[in-house]
C-alpha positions as CSV (number, residue, x, y, z in Angstrom):
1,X,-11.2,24.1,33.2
2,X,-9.6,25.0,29.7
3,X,-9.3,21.0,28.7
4,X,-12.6,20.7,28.5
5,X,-12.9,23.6,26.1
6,X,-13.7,21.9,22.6
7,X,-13.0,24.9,20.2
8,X,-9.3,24.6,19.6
9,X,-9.4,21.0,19.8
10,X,-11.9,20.3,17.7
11,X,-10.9,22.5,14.9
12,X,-7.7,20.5,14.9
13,X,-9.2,17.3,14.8
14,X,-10.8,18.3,11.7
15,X,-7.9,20.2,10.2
16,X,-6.0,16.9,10.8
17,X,-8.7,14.5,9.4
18,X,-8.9,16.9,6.4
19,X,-5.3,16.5,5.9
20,X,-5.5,12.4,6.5
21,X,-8.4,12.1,4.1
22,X,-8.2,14.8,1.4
23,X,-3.6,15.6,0.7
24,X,-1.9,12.4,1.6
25,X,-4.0,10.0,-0.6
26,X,-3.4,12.7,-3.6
27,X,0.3,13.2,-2.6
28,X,0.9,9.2,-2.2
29,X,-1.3,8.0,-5.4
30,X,0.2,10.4,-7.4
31,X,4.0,8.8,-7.3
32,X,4.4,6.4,-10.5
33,X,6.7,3.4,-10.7
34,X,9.5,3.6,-12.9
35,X,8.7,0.0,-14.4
36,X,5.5,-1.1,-15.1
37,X,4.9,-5.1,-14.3
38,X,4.8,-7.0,-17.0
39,X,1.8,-9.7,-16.9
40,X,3.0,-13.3,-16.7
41,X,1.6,-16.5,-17.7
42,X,1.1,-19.7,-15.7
43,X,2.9,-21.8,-17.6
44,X,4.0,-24.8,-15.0
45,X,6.6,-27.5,-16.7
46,X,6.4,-30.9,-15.8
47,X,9.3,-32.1,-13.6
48,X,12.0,-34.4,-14.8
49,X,12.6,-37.6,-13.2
50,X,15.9,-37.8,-11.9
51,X,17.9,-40.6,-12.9
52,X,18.6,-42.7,-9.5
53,X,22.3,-45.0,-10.3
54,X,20.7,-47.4,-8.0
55,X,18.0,-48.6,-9.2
């Protein structure tokens, strides 16, 4: 029964892991952003009352 035969398969399994684990992460951490963020303070300003006619 050739599906039971591990050699091919297995050999690809690696190949493809190799190629999960070793190029992509190198090929995808290697693209830069055109604009680095710039780092942002927490400032939070009080809220104005609102002036109600009514009351």
């Amino acid at each position: 029964m050739p599906q039971l035969n591990p050699n091919p398969w297995f050999a690809i399994l690696l190949f493809t892991w190799m190629v999960f684990l070793y190029f992509l992460p190198t090929k995808i951490m290697g693209h830069t952003f055109p604009s680095e963020q710039a780092a942002q303070t927490l400032h939070f300003s009080e809220p104005e009352n609102w002036p109600w006619p009514w009351l």
